[in-house]
N, C-alpha and C positions, 0 to 999 in steps of 0.2 A: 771770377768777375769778368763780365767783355768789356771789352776795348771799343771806344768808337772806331767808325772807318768813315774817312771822307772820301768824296767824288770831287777830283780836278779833273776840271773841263777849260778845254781854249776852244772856241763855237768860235767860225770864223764864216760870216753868211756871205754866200755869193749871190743873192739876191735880196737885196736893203728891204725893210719892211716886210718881209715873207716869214718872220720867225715869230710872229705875235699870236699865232693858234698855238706852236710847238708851246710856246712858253706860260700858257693857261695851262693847256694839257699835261704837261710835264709838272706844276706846279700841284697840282693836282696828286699826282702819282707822287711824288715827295713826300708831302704831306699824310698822305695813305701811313705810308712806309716809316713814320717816325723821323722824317728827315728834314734839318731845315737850314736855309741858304744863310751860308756866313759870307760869301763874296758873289756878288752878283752883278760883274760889269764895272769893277769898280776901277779906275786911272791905278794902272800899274807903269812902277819906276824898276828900270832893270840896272841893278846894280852890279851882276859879273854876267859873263856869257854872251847867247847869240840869241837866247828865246826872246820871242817879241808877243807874247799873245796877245790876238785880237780882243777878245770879250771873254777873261776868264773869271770861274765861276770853281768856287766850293760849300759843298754842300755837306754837313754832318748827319753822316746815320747814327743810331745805337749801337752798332755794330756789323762785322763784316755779312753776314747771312742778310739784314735787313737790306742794306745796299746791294746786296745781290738781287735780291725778292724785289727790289722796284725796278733794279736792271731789264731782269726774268717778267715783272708782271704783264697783262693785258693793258694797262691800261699806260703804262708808258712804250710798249708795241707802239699803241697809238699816235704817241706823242713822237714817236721817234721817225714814222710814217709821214708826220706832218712835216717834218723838216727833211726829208728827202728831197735831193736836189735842190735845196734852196740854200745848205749849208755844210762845211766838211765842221767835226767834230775829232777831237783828239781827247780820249777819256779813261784816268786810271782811276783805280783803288787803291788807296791807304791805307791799314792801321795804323790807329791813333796811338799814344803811348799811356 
């Protein structure tokens, strides 16, 4: 049986209002790929440490090859093209348990 895998992302835009193509387009590709947003932007409280993220974001795949495939696809290429220079992104892969 697979294991989910999620995508944590800290999206930090260096240019305000410029990420609203990325974020159709990339929705999009998600969706494709079986994957869907559990945190998207939501007021995070930091309870140990020094991370501070701007706009973090987890998304559930099916599993880890799914999350790859929408990494990997065409059509989040695109999506990821549109937020060039408008934003730095920090993004891993998990297995779920």
């Amino acid at each position: 049986m697979s294991k989910p895998a999620y995508l944590v992302v800290d999206a930090r835009a260096k240019v305000p209002g410029k990420m609203d193509e990325y974020r159709q387009l990339a929705q999009v590709a998600v969706e494709k790929f079986g994957g869907r947003y559990l945190v998207r932007g939501a007021r995070c409280d930091v309870l140990e440490g020094e991370w501070l993220p701007e706009r973090l974001v987890v998304i559930e795949f099916p599993d880890q090859q799914s999350a790859r495939d929408f990494y990997d696809s065409p059509e989040y290429r695109v999506a990821r093209e549109a937020r060039a220079g408008v934003s730095d992104f920090q993004m891993l892969l998990v297995e779920g348990y």
